[in-house]
C-alpha beads as a LAMMPS data file, in Angstrom:
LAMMPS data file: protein, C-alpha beads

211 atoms
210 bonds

1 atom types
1 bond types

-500.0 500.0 xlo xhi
-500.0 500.0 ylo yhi
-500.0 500.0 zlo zhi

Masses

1 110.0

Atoms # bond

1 1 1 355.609 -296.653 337.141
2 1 1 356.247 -293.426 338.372
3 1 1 354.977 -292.542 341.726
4 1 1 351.704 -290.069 341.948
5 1 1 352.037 -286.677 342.689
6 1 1 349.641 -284.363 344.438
7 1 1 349.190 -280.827 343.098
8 1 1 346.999 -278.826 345.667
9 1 1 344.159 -277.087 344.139
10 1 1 344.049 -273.491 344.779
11 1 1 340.054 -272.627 345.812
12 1 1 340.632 -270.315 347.887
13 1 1 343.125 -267.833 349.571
14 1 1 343.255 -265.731 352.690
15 1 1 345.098 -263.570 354.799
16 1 1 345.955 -260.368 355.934
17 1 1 347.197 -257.837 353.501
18 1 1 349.468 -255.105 353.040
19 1 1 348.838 -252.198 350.218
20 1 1 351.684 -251.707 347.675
21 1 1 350.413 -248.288 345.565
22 1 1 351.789 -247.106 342.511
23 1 1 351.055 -248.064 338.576
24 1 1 353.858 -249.314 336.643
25 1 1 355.597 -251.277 339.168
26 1 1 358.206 -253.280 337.487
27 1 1 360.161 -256.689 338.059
28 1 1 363.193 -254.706 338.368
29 1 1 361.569 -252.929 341.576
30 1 1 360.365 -256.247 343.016
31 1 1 363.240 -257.929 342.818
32 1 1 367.058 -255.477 341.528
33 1 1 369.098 -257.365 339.296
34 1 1 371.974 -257.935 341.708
35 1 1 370.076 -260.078 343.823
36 1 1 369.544 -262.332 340.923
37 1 1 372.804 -264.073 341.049
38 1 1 371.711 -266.951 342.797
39 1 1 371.530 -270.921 342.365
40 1 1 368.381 -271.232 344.032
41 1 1 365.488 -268.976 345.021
42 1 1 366.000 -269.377 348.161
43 1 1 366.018 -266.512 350.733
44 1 1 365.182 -264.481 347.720
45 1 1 362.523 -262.910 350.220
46 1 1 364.501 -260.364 351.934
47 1 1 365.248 -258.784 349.139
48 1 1 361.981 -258.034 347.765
49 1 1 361.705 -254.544 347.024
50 1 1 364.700 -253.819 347.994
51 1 1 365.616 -250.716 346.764
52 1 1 362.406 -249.180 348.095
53 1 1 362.683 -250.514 351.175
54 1 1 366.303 -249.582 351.742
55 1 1 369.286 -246.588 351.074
56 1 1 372.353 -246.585 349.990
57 1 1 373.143 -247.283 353.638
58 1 1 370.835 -250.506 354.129
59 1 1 368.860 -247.942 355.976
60 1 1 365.164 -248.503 356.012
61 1 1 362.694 -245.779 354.119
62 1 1 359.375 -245.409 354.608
63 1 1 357.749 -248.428 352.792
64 1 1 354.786 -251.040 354.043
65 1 1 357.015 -254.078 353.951
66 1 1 358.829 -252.641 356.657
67 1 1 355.857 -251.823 358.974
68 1 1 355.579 -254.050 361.870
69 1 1 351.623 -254.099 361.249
70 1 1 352.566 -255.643 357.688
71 1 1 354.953 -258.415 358.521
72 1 1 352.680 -261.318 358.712
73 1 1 350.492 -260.328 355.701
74 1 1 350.180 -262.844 352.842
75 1 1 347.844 -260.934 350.510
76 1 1 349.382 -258.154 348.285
77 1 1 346.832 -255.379 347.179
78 1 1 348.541 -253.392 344.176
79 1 1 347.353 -250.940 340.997
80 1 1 347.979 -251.210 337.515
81 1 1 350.378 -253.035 335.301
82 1 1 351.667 -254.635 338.191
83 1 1 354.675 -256.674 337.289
84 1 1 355.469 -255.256 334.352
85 1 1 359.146 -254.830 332.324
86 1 1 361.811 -257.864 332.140
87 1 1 359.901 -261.676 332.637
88 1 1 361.830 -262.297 335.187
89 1 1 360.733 -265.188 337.334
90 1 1 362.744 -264.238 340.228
91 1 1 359.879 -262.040 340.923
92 1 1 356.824 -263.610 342.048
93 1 1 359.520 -265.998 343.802
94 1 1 360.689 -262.964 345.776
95 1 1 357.255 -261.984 346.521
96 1 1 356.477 -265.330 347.669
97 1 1 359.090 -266.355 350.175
98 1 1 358.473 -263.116 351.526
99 1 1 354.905 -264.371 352.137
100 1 1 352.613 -263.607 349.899
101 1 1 350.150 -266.531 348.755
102 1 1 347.871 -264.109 346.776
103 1 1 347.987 -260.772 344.818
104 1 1 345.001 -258.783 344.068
105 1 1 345.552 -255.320 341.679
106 1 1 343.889 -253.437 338.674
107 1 1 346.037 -255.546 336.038
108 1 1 349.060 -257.366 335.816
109 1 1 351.741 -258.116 333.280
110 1 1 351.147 -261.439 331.352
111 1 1 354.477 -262.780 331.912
112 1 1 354.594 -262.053 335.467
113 1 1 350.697 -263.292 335.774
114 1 1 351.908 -266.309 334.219
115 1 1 354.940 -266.710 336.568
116 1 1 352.750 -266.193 339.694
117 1 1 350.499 -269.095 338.655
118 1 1 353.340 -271.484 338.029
119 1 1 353.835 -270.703 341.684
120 1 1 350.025 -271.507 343.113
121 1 1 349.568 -267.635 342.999
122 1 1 346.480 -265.827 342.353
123 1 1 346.618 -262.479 340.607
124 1 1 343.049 -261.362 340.369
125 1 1 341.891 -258.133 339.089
126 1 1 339.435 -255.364 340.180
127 1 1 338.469 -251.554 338.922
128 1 1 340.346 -249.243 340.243
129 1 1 337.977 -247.484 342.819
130 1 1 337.475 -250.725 344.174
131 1 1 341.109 -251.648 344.752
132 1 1 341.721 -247.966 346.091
133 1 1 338.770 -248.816 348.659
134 1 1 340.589 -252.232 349.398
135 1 1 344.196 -250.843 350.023
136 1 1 342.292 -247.442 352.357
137 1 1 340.932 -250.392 354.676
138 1 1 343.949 -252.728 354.326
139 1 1 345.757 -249.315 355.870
140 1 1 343.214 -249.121 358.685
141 1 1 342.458 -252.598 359.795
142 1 1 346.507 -254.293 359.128
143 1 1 344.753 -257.465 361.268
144 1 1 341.891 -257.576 358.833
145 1 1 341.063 -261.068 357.214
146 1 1 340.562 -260.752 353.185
147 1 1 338.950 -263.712 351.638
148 1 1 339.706 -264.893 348.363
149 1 1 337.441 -266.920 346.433
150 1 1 339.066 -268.007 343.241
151 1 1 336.288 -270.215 342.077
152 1 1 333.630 -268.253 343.083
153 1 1 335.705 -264.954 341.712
154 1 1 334.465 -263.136 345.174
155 1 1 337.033 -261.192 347.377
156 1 1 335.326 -260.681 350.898
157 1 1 336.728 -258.227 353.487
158 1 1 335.161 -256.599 356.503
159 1 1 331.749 -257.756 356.114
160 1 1 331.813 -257.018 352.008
161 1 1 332.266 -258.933 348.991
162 1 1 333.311 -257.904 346.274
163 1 1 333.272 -259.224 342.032
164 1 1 336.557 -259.916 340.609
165 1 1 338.316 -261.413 337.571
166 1 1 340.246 -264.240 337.444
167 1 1 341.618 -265.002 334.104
168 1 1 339.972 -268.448 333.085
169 1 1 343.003 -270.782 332.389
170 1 1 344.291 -269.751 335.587
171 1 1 341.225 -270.316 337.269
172 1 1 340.589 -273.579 335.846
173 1 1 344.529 -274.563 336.708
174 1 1 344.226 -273.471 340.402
175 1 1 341.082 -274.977 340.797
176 1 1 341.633 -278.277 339.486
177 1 1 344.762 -278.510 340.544
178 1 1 346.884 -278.787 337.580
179 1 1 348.920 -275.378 337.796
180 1 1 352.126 -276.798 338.751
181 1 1 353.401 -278.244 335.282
182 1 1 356.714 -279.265 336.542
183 1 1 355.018 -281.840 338.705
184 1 1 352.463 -282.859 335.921
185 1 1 355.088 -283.713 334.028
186 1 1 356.795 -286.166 336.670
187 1 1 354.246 -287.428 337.937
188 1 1 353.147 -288.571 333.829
189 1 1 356.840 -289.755 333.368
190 1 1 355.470 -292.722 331.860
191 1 1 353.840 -291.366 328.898
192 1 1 356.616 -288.307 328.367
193 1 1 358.994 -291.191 328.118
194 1 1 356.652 -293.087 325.623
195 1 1 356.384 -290.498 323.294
196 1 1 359.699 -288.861 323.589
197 1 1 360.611 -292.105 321.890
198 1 1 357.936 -291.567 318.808
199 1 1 360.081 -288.571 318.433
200 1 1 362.489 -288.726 315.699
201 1 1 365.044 -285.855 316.700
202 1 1 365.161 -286.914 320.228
203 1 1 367.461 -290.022 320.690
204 1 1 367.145 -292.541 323.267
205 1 1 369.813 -291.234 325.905
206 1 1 367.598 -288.227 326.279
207 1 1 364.442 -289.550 327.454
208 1 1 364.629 -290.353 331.305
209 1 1 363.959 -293.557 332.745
210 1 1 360.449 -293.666 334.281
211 1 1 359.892 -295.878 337.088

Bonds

1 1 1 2
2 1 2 3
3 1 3 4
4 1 4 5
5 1 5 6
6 1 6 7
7 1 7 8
8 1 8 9
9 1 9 10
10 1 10 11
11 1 11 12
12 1 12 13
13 1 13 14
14 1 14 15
15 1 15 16
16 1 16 17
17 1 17 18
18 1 18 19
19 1 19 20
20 1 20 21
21 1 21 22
22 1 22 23
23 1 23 24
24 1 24 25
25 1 25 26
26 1 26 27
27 1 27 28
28 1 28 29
29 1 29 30
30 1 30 31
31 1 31 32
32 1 32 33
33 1 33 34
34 1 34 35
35 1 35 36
36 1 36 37
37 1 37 38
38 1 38 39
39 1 39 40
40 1 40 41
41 1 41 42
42 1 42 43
43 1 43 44
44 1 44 45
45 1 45 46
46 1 46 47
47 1 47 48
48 1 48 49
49 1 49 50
50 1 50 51
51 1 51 52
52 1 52 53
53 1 53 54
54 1 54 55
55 1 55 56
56 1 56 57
57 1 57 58
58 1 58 59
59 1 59 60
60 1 60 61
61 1 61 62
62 1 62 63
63 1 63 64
64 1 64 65
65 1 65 66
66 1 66 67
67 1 67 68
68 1 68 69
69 1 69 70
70 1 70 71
71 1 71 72
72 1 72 73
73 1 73 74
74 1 74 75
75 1 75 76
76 1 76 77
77 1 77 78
78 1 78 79
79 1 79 80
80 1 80 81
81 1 81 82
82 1 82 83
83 1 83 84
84 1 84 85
85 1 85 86
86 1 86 87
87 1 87 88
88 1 88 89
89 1 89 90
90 1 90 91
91 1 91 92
92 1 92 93
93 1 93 94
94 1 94 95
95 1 95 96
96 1 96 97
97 1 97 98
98 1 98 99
99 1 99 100
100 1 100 101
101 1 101 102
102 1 102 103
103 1 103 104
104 1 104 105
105 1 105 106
106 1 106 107
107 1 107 108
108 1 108 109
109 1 109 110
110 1 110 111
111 1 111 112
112 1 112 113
113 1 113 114
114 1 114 115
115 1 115 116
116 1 116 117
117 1 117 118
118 1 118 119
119 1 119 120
120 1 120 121
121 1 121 122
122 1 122 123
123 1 123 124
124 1 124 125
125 1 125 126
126 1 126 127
127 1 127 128
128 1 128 129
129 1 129 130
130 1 130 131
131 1 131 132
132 1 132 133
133 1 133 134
134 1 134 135
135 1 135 136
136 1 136 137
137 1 137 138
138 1 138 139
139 1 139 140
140 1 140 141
141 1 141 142
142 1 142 143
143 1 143 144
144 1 144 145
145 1 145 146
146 1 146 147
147 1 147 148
148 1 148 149
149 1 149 150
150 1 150 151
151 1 151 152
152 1 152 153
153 1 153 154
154 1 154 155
155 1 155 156
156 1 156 157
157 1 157 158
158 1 158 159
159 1 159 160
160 1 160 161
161 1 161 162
162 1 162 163
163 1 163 164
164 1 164 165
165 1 165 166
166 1 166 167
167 1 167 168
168 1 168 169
169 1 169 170
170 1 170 171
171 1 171 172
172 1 172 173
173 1 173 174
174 1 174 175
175 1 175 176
176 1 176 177
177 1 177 178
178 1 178 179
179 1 179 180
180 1 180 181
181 1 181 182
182 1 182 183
183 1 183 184
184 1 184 185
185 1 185 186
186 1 186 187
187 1 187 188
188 1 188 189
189 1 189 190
190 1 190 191
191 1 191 192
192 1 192 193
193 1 193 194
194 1 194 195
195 1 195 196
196 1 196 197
197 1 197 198
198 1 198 199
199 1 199 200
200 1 200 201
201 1 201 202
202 1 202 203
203 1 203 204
204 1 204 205
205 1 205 206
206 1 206 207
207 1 207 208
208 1 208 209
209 1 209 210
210 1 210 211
């Protein structure tokens, strides 16, 4: 019998935040092609945004990810169609070994939405007045503590809360706990085995052993 694992439900999130403005922001700007070459994602995080972070001369431009006040933030407030261009999964991964445990933006690509919550990642949505108020105070109080509610879908941040979307499926994964498919799958090895084997194009030295 395969051994039970845990998946972490995802009620809530919090943290400081740091403001990343601009519609349009693609995977190809969170994460440049050439840092793609890896084996694992690991140390993927230095390299987010690269390109805006850094010339030609690894020479840092003016960008919040490079602000001391910013280093320690693990709540990304962005605009619209966030995410978008190649489905790249490299992204969100970027994003979060840099340290970011939540996003919160006008809208975000589907693919990279999707991507985010195979990593425990919120992406909840606002209007945009609301996230322009949220990234003017996340640029005057750096320190500040922003609350995210995912259940609730409440976003609370110097003394106000705030109504936002969370897409349902992902709110139902995160909160119960079942966002994580890889581990769902392992941790039901059992029953994948049992009816891998009712399946008649998959032989028998393709189903793993489940113990």
């Amino acid at each position: 019998m395969s051994e039970e694992l845990e998946i972490p439900s995802v009620d809530a999130v919090s943290g400081t935040g740091v403001p990343i403005r601009g519609n349009d922001i693609d995977t190809d700007q969170i994460i440049p092609a050439r840092f793609m070459k890896v084996v694992t994602f690991d140390g993927l995080g230095e390299f987010a945004f690269f390109d805006q972070r850094f010339d030609e001369n690894d020479d840092q431009k003016d960008h919040p990810m490079n602000e001391e006040r910013f280093q320690d933030s693990s709540v990304m407030v962005v605009n619209s169609n966030f995410g978008c261009g190649s489905s790249r999964e490299h992204a969100p991964q970027a994003l979060m070994r840099w340290g970011i445990d939540a996003i919160i933006g006008e809208s975000f690509a589907e693919i990279f939405a999707g991507n985010c919550l195979a990593l425990g990642i919120p992406t909840v949505t606002a209007d945009s007045e609301t996230i322009e108020e949220l990234q003017d105070w996340v640029d005057a109080n750096p320190d500040g503590e922003i609350e995210i509610d995912v259940a609730a879908e409440e976003v609370t941040y110097g003394g106000e809360t705030i109504d936002v979307t969370v897409d349902d499926a992902q709110r139902k994964a995160l909160v119960e706990g079942v966002w994580d498919t890889t581990a769902l799958m392992k941790s039901n090895a059992g029953e994948v085995a049992k009816l891998a084997q009712d399946l008649p194009y998959v032989e028998d030295r393709a189903t793993p052993d489940a113990e």
